[in-house]
N, C-alpha and C positions, 0 to 999 in steps of 0.2 A: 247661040251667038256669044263669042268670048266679049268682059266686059275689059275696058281701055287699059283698066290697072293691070288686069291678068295679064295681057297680051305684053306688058311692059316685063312685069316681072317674069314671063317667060325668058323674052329677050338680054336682058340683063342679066338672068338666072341671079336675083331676088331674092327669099323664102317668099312665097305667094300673101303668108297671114302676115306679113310686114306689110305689103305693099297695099294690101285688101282689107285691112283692120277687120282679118280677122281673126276671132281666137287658135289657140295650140294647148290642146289637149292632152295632157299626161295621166294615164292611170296604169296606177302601180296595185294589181290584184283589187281586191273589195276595200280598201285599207285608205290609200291616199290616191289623192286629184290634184295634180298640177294647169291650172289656167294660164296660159300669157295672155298679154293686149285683153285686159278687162278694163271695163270702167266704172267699178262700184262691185259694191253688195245689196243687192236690191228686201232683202229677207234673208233669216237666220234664225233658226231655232236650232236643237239639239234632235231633231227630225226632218227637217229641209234646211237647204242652204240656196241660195240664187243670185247666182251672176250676173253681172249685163256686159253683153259685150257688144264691139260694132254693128252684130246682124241679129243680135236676140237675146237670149237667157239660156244660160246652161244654169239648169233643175239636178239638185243633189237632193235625193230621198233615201234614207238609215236610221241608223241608230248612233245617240253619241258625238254624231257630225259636229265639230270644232276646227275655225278656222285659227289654223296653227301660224300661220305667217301673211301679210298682206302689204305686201310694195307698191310704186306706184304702177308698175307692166306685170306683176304678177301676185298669184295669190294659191293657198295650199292651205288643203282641208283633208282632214282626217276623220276615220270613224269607220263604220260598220257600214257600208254601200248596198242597199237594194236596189236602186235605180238611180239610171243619169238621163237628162233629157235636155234635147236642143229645142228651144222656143223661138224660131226663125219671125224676126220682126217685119212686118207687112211694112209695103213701099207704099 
């Protein structure tokens, strides 16, 4: 079952992650990560980095990981990418 926001930003034709807070994901090869609609950095080392966004945590695991730029709707991290991972927050 679609939830009230979706069926809106269908309707409208929206972007869905505006209407739904939720994130937009850009990866450019192993290298760089573009996040929108975050709320913080939850952890940061030079081997993880961890997002919070409206539905969870997007998990960055590398080498070198350096967050290069951080606004208040977006943020961009560089480095060496072994794994990315969505941590979907329980209701």
């Amino acid at each position: 079952m679609k939830k009230i926001s979706e069926t809106v930003a269908e309707k409208w034709g929206v972007p869905k992650d505006v209407i739904m807070d939720i994130p937009r994901i850009t990866v450019s090869g192993d290298r760089e990560i573009y996040i929108e609609h975050h709320k913080g950095v939850s952890y940061c080392t030079q081997g993880e980095v961890r997002i919070v966004t409206g539905g969870g945590e997007v998990c960055i695991f590398g080498k070198n990981l350096i967050i290069t730029a951080i606004r208040r709707e977006d943020v961009l991290v560089e480095g060496a990418f072994e794994k990315i991972e969505y941590i979907k927050k329980h209701k």
